[in-house]
TORLOLO-226293 format. One record per residue (C-alpha): residue in one letter; x, y, z. Coordinates in steps of 0.05 Angstrom, whole numbers, plus 5000, padded with zeros to 4 digits. Example, Ala and Ser with C-alpha at 12.3 -4.5 7.8 and 13.67 -1.06 7.14 Angstrom:
<kolpa><aa>a</aa><u>5246</u><v>4910</v><w>5156</w></kolpa>
<kolpa><aa>s</aa><u>5273</u><v>4979</v><w>5143</w></kolpa>
//
This chain:
<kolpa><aa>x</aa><u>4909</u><v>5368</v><w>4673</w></kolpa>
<kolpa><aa>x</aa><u>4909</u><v>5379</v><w>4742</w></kolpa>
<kolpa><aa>x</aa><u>4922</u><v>5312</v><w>4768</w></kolpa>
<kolpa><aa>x</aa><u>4995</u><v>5291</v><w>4798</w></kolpa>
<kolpa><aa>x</aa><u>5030</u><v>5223</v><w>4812</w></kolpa>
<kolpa><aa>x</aa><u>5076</u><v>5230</v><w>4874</w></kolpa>
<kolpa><aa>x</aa><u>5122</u><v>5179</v><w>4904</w></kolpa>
<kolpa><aa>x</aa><u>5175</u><v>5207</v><w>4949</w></kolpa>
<kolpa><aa>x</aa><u>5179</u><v>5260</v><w>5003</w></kolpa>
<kolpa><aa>x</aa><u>5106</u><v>5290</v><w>4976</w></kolpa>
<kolpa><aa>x</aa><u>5077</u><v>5230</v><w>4999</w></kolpa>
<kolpa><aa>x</aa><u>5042</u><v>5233</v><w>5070</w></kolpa>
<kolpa><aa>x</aa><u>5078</u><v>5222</v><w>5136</w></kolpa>
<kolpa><aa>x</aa><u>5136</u><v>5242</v><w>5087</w></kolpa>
<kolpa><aa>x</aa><u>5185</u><v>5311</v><w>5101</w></kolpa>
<kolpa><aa>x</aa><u>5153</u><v>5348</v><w>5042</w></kolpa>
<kolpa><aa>x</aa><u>5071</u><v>5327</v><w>5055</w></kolpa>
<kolpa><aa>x</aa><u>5061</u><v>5393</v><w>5063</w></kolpa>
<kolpa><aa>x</aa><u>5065</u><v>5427</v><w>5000</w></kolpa>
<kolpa><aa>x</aa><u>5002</u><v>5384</v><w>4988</w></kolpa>
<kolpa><aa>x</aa><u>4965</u><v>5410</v><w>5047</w></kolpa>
<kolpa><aa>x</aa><u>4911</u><v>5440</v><w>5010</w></kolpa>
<kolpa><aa>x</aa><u>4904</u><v>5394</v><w>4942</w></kolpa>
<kolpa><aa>x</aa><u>4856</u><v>5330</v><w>4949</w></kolpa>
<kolpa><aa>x</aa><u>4881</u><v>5262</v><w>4957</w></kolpa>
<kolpa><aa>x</aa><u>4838</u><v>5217</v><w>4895</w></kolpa>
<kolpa><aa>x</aa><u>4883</u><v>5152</v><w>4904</w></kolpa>
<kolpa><aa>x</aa><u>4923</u><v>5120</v><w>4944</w></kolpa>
<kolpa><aa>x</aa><u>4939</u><v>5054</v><w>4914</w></kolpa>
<kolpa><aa>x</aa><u>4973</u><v>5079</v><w>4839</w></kolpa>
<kolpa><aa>x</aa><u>5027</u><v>5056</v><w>4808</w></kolpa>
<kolpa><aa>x</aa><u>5062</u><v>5071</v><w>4748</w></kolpa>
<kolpa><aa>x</aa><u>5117</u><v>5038</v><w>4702</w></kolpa>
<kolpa><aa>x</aa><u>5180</u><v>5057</v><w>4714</w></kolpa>
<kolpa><aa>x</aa><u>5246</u><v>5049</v><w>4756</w></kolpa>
<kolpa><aa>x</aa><u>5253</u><v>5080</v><w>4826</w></kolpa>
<kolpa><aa>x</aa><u>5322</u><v>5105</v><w>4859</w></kolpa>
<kolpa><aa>x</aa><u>5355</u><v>5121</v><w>4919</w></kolpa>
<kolpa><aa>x</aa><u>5398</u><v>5185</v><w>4910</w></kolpa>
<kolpa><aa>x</aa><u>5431</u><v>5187</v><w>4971</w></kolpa>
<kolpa><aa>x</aa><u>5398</u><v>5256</v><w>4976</w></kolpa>
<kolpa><aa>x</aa><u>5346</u><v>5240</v><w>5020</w></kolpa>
<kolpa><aa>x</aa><u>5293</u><v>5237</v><w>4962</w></kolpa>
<kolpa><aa>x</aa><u>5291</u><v>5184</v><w>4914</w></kolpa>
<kolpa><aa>x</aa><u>5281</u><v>5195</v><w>4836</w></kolpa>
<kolpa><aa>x</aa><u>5242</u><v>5164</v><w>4777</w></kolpa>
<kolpa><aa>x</aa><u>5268</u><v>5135</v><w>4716</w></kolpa>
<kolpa><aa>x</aa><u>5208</u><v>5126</v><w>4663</w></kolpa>
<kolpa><aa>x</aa><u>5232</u><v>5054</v><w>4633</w></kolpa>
<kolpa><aa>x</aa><u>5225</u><v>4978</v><w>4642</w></kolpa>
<kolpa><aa>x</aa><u>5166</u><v>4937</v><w>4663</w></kolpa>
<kolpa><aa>x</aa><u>5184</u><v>4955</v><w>4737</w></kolpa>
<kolpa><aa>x</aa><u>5126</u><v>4996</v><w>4775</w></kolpa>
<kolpa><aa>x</aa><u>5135</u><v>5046</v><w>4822</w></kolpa>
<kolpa><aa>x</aa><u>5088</u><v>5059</v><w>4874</w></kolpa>
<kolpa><aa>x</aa><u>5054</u><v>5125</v><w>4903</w></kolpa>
<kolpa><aa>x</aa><u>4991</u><v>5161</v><w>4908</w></kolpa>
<kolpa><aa>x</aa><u>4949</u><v>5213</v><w>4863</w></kolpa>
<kolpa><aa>x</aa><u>4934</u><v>5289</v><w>4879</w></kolpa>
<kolpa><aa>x</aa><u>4882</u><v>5333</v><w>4850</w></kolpa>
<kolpa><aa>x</aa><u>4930</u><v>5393</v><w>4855</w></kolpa>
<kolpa><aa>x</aa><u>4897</u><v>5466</v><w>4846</w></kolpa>
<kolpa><aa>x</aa><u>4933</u><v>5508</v><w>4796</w></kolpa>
<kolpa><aa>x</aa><u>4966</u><v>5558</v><w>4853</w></kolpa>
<kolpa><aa>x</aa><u>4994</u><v>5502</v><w>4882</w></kolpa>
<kolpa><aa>x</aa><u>5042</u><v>5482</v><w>4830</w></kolpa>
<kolpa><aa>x</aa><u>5092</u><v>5541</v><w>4818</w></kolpa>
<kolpa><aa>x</aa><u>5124</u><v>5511</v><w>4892</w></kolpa>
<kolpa><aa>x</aa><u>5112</u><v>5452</v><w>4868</w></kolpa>
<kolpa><aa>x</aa><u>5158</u><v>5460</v><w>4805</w></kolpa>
<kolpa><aa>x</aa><u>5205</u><v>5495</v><w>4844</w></kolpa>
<kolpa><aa>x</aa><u>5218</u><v>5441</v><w>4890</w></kolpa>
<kolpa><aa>x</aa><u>5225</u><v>5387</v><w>4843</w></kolpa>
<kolpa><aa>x</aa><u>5277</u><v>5433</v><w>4793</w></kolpa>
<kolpa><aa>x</aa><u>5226</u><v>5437</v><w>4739</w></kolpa>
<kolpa><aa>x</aa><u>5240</u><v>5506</v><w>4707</w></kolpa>
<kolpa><aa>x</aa><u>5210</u><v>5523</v><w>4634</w></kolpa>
<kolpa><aa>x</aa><u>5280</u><v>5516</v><w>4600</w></kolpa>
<kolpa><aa>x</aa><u>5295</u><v>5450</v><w>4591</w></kolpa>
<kolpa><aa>x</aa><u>5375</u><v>5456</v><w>4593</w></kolpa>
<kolpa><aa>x</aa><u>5361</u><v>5484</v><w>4675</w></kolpa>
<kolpa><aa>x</aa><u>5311</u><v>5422</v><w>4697</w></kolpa>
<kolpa><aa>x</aa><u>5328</u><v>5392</v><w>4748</w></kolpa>
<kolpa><aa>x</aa><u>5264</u><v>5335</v><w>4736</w></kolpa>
<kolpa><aa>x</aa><u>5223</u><v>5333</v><w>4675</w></kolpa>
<kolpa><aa>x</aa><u>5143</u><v>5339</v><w>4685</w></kolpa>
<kolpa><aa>x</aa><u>5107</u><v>5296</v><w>4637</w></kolpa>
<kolpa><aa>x</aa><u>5043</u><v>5265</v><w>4632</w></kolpa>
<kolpa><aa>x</aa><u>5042</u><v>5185</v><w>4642</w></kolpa>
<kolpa><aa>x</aa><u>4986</u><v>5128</v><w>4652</w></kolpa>
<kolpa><aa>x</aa><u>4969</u><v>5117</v><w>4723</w></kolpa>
<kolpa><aa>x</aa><u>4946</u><v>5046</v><w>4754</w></kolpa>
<kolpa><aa>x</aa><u>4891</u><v>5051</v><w>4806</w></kolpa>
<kolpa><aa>x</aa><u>4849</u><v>5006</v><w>4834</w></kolpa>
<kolpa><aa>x</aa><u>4795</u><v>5035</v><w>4796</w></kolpa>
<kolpa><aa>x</aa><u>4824</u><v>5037</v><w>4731</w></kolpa>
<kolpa><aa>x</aa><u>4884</u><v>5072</v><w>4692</w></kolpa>
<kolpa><aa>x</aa><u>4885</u><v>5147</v><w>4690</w></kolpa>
<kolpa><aa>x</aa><u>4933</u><v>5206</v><w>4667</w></kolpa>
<kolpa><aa>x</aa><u>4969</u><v>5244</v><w>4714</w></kolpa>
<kolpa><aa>x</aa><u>5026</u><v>5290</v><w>4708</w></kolpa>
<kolpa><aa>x</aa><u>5095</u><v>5248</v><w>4740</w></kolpa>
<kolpa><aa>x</aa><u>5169</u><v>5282</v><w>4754</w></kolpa>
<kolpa><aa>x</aa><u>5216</u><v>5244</v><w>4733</w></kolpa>
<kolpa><aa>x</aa><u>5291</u><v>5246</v><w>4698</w></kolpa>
<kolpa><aa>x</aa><u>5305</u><v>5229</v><w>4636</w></kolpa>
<kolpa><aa>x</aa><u>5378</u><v>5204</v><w>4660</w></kolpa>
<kolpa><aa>x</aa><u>5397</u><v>5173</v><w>4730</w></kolpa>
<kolpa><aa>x</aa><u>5473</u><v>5189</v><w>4717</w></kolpa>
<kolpa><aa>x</aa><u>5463</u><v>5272</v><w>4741</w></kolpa>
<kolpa><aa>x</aa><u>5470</u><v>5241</v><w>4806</w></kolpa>
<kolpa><aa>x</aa><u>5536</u><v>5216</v><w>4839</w></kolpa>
<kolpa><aa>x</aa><u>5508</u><v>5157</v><w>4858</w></kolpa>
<kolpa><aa>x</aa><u>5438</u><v>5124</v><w>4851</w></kolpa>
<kolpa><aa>x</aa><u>5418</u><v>5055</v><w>4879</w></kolpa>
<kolpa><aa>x</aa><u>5351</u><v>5015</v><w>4859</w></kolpa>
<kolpa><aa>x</aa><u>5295</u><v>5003</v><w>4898</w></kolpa>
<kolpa><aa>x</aa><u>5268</u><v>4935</v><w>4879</w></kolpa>
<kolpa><aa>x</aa><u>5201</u><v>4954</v><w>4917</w></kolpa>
<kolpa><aa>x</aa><u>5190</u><v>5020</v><w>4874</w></kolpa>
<kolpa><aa>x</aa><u>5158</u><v>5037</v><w>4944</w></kolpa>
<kolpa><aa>x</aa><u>5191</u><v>5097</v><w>4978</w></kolpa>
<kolpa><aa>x</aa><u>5162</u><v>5087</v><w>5046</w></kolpa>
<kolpa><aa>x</aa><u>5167</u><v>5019</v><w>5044</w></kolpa>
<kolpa><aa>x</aa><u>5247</u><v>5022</v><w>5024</w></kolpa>
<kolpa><aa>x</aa><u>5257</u><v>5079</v><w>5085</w></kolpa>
<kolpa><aa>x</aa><u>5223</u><v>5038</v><w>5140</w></kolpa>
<kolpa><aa>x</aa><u>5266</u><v>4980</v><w>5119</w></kolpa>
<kolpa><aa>x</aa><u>5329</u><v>5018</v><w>5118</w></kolpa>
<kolpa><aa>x</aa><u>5314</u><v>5053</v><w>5191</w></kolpa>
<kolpa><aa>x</aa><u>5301</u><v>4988</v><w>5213</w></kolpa>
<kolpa><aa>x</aa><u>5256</u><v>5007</v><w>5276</w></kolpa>
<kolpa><aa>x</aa><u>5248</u><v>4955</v><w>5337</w></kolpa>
<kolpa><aa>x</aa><u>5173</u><v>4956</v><w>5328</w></kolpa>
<kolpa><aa>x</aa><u>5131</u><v>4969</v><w>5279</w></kolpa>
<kolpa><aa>x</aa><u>5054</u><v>4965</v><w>5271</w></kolpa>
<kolpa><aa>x</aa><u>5017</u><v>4902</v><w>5234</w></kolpa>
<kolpa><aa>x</aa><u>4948</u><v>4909</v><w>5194</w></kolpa>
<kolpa><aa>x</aa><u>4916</u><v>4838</v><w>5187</w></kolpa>
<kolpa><aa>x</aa><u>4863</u><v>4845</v><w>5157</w></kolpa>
<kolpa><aa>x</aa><u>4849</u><v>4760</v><w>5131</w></kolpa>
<kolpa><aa>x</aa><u>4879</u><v>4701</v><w>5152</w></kolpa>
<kolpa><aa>x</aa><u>4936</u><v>4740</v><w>5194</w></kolpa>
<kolpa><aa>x</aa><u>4880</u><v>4756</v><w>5239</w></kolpa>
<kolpa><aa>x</aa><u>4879</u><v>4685</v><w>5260</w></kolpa>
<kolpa><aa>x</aa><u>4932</u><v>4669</v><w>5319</w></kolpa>
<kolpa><aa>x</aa><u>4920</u><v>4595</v><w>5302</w></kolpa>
<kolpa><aa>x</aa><u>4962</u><v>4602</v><w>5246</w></kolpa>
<kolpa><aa>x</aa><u>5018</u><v>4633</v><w>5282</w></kolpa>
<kolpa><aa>x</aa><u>5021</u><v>4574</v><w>5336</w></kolpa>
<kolpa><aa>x</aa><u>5034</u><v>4528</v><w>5281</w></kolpa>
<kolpa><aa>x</aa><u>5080</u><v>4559</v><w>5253</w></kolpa>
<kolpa><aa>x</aa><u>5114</u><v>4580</v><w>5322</w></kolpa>
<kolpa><aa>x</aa><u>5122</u><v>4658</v><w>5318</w></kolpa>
<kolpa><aa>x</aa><u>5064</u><v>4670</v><w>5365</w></kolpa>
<kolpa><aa>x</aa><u>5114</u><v>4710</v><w>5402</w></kolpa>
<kolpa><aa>x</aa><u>5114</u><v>4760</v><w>5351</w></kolpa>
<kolpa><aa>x</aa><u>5040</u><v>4773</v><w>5350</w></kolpa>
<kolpa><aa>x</aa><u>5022</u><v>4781</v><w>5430</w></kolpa>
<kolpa><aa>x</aa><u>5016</u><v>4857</v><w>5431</w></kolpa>
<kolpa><aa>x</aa><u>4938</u><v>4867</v><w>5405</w></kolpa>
<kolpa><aa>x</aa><u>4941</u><v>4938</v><w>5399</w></kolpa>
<kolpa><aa>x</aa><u>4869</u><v>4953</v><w>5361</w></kolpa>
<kolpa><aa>x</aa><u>4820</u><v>4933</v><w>5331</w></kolpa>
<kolpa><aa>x</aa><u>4827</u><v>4978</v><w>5266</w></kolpa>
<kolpa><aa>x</aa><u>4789</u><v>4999</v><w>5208</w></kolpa>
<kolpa><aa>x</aa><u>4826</u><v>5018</v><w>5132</w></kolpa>
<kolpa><aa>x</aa><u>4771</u><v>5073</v><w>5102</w></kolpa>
<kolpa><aa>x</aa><u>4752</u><v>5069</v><w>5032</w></kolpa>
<kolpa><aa>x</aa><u>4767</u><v>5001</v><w>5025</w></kolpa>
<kolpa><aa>x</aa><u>4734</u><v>4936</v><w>5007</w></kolpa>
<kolpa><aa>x</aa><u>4765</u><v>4861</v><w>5024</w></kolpa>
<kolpa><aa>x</aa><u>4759</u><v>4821</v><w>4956</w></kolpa>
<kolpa><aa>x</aa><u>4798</u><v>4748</v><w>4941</w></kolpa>
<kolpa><aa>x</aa><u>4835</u><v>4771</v><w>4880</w></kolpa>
<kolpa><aa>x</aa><u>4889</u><v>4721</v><w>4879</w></kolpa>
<kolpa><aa>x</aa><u>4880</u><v>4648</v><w>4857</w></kolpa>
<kolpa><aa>x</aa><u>4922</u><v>4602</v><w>4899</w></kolpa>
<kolpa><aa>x</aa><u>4909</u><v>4524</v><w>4874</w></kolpa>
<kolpa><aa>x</aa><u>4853</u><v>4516</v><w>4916</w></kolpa>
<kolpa><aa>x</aa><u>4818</u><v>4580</v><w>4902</w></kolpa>
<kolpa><aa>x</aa><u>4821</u><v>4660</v><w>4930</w></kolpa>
<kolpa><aa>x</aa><u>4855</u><v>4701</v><w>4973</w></kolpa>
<kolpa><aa>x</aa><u>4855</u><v>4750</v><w>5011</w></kolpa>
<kolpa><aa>x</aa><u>4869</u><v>4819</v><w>4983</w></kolpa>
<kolpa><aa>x</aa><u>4842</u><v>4889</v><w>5000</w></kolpa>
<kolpa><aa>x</aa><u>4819</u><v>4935</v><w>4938</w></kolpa>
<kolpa><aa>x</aa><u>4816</u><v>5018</v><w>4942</w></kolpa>
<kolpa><aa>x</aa><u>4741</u><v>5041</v><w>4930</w></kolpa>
<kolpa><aa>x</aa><u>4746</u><v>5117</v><w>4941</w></kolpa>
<kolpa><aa>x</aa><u>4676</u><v>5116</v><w>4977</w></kolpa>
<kolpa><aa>x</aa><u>4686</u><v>5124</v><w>5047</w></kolpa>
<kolpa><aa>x</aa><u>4622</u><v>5086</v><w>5071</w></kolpa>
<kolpa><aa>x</aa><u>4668</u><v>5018</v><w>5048</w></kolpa>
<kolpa><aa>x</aa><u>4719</u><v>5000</v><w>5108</w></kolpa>
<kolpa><aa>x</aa><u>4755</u><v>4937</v><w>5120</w></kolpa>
<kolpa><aa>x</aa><u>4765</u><v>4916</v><w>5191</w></kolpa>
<kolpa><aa>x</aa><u>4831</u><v>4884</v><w>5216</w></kolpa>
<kolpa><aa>x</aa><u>4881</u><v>4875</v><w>5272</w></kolpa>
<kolpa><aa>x</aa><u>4931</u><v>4921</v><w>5291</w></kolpa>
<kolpa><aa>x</aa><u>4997</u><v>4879</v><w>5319</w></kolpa>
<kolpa><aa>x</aa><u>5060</u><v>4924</v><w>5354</w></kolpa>
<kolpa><aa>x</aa><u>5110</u><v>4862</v><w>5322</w></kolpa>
<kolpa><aa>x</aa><u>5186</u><v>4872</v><w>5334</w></kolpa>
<kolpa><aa>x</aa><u>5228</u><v>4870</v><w>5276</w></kolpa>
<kolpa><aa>x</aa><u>5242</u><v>4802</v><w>5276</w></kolpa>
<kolpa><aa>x</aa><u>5170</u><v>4791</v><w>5250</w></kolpa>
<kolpa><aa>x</aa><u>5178</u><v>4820</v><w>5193</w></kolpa>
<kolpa><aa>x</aa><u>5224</u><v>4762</v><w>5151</w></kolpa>
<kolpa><aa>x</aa><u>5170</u><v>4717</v><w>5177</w></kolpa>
<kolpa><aa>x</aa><u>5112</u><v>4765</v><w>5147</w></kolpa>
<kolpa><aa>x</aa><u>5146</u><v>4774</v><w>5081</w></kolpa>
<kolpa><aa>x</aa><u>5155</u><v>4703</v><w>5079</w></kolpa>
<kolpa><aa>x</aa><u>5082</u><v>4679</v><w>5092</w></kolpa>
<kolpa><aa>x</aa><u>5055</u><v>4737</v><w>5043</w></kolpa>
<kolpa><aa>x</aa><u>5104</u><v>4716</v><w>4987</w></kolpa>
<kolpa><aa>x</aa><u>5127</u><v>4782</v><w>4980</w></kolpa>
<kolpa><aa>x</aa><u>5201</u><v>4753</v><w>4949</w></kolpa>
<kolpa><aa>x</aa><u>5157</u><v>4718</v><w>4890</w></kolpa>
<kolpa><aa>x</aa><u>5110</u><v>4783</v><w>4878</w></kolpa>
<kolpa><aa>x</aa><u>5049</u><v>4751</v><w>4896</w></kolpa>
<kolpa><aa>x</aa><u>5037</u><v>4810</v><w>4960</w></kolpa>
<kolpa><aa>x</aa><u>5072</u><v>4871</v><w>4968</w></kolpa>
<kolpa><aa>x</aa><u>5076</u><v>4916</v><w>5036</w></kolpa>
<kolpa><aa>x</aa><u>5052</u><v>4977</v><w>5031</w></kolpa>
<kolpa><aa>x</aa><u>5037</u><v>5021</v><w>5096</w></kolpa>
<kolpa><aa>x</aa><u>4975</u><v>5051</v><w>5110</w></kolpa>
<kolpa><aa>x</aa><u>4943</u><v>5103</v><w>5161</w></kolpa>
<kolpa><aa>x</aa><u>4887</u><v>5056</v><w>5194</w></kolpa>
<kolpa><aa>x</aa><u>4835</u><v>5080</v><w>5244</w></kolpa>
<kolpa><aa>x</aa><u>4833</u><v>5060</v><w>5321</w></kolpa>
<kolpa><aa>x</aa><u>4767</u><v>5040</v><w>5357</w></kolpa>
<kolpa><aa>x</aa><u>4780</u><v>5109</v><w>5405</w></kolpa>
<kolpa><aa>x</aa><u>4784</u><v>5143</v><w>5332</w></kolpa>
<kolpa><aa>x</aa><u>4853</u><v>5154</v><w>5338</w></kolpa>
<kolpa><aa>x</aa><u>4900</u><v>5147</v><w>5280</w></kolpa>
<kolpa><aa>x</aa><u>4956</u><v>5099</v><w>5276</w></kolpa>
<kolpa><aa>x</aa><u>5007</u><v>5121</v><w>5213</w></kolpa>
<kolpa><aa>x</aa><u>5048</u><v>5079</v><w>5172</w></kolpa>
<kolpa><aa>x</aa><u>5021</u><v>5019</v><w>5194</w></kolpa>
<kolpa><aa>x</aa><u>5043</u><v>4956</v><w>5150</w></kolpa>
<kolpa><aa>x</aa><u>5001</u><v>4914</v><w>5121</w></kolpa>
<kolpa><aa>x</aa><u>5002</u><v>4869</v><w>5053</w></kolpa>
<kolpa><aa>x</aa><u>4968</u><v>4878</v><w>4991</w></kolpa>
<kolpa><aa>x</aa><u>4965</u><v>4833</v><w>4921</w></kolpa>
<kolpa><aa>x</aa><u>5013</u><v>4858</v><w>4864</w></kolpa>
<kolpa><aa>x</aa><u>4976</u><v>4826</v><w>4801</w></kolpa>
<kolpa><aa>x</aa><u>4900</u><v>4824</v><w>4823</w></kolpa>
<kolpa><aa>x</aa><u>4850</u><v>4780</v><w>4783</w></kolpa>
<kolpa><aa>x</aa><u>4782</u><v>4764</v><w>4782</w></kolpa>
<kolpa><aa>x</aa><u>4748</u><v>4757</v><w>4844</w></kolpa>
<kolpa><aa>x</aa><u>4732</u><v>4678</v><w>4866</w></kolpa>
<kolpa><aa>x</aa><u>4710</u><v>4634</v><w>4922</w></kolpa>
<kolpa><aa>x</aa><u>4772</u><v>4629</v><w>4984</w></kolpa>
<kolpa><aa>x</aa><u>4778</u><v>4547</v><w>5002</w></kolpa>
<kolpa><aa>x</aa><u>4736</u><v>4525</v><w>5067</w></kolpa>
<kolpa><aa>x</aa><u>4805</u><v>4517</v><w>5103</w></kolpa>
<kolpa><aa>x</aa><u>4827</u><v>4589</v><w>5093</w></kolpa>
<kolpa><aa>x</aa><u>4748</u><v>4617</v><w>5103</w></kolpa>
<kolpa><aa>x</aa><u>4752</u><v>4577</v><w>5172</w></kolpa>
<kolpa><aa>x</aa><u>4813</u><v>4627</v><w>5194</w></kolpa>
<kolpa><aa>x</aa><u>4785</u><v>4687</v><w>5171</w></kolpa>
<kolpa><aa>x</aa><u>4724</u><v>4674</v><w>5208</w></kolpa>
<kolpa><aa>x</aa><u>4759</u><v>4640</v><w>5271</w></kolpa>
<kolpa><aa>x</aa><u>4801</u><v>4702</v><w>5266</w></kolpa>
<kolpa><aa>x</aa><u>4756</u><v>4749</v><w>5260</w></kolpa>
<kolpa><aa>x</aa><u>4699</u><v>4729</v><w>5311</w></kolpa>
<kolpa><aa>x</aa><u>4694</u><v>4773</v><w>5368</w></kolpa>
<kolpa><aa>x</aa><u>4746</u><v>4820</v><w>5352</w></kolpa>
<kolpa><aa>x</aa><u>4714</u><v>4863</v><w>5299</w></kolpa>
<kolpa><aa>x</aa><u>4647</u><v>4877</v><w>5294</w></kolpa>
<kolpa><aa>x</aa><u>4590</u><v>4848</v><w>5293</w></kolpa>
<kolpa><aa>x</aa><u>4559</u><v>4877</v><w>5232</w></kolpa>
<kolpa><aa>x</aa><u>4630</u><v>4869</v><w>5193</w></kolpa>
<kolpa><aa>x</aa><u>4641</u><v>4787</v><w>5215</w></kolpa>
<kolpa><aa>x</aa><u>4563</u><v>4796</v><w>5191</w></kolpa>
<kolpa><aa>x</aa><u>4593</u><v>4816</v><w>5121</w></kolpa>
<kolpa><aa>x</aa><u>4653</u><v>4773</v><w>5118</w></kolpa>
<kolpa><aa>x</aa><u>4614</u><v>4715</v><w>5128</w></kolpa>
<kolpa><aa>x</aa><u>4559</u><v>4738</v><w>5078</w></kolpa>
<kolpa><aa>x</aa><u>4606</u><v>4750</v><w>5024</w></kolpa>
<kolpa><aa>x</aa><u>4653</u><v>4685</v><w>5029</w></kolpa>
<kolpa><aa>x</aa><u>4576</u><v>4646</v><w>5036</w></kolpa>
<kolpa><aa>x</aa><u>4561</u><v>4677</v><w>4961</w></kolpa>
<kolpa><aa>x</aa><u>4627</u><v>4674</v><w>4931</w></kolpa>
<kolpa><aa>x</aa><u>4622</u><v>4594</v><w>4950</w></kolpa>
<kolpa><aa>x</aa><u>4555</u><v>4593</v><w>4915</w></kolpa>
<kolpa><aa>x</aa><u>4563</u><v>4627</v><w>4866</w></kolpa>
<kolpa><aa>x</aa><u>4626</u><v>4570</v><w>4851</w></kolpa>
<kolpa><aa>x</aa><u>4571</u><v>4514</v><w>4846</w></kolpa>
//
């Protein structure tokens, strides 16, 4: 097994990113059941119980790699001296469960003091805690439509178009059923000729109750998550926030109301050959319904 679940400071952008310099990154949307924890230690920790998921990305780690690995983590061959437990657990991916290798502790309590992180999203948790001014936006489906933010009168928020931008090895799908049919929802493919095309917003802070709010991130319907999304100068934007659907389902047809804003939002901003396949694939999905 040479696969291995991370979802603290190994993660990119994160203080310890670099001890995975040289493995391969094979997911970045995994999750895993379990219960995540602040330890007031600037790393969080994972307890492997409940229904919870906590969220985080797979590594193909080569074998070298892992001895600094270990060491980092606490994980020593006698199990009285761990620090964290290494075990292998069932991974969630977009593609399908795998195994992976997870640290973890069997028992919160070796720390003075631990709080939960509802989100079981590290990054997520630490960008809400610094509580930056401004923070970047990622609309990728009906957010890209500023009709939508007029009615609801937080057009304010959303006045600083910073980019077109493009998530890599991605595909948009509507995988959540709302009462008059799909959603929007973006879906990891590993293959990166698949992109999905979006809006990059610079929002202040105050957007963000408004965002959760509209995604129905309190009820678990979309989660945040932040991704690294691609300029049209190819420049790289990290950590950029965007929203992605906790329990996806099967694909089906989006209503003609919500269609009309992705397209209306969509048209001549990204490009021609991508409004091309948005429009293609909402045209089929509403066929296919008949």
């Amino acid at each position: 097994m040479t696969k291995l679940f991370v979802y603290g400071t190994l993660l990119p952008n994160q203080p310890n990113e670099h001890y995975l310099e040289e493995a391969t990154l094979l997911h970045e949307q995994a999750r895993i059941k379990g219960e995540m924890f602040d330890t007031d230690l600037i790393y969080p920790t994972l307890v492997m119980s409940g229904t919870s998921h906590v969220y985080g990305h797979v590594y193909d780690v080569p074998e070298r790699l892992w001895g600094p690995i270990d060491e980092l983590e606490g994980y020593t061959e006698e199990e009285e001296d761990r620090m964290y437990d290494r075990s292998i657990e069932t991974v969630e991916t977009d593609q399908g469960n795998i195994e992976a290798y997870v640290y973890h502790v069997r028992d919160r309590e070796r720390f003075e003091e631990t709080y939960p992180i509802a989100s079981g999203d590290w990054k997520v948790y630490k960008f809400q805690e610094d509580k930056p001014d401004h923070f970047y936006f990622f609309a990728y489906g009906s957010a890209m439509d500023d009709e939508r933010f007029k009615k609801a009168g937080v057009e304010s928020y959303f006045q600083d178009v910073q980019t077109v931008g493009t998530l890599k090895g991605y595909e948009m799908r509507y995988k959540v059923h709302a009462n008059d049919g799909g959603r929007a929802d973006i879906i990891e493919t590993n293959n990166d000729e698949d992109r999905v095309e979006g809006i990059v917003y610079q929002c202040p802070i105050d957007a963000l109750d408004y965002l959760y709010n509209r995604e129905g991130v309190e009820s678990g319907i979309y989660r945040p998550a932040l991704v690294d999304v691609v300029g049209e100068n190819g420049e790289t934007l990290k950590d950029v926030i965007t929203f992605i659907v906790v329990n996806k389902e099967e694909e089906i047809a989006p209503p003609d109301h919500y269609a009309e804003e992705i397209l209306r939002g969509a048209k001549g901003r990204v490009s021609e050959k991508y409004y091309e396949k948005l429009s293609k694939q909402i045209e089929t999905l509403q066929q296919n319904k008949k």
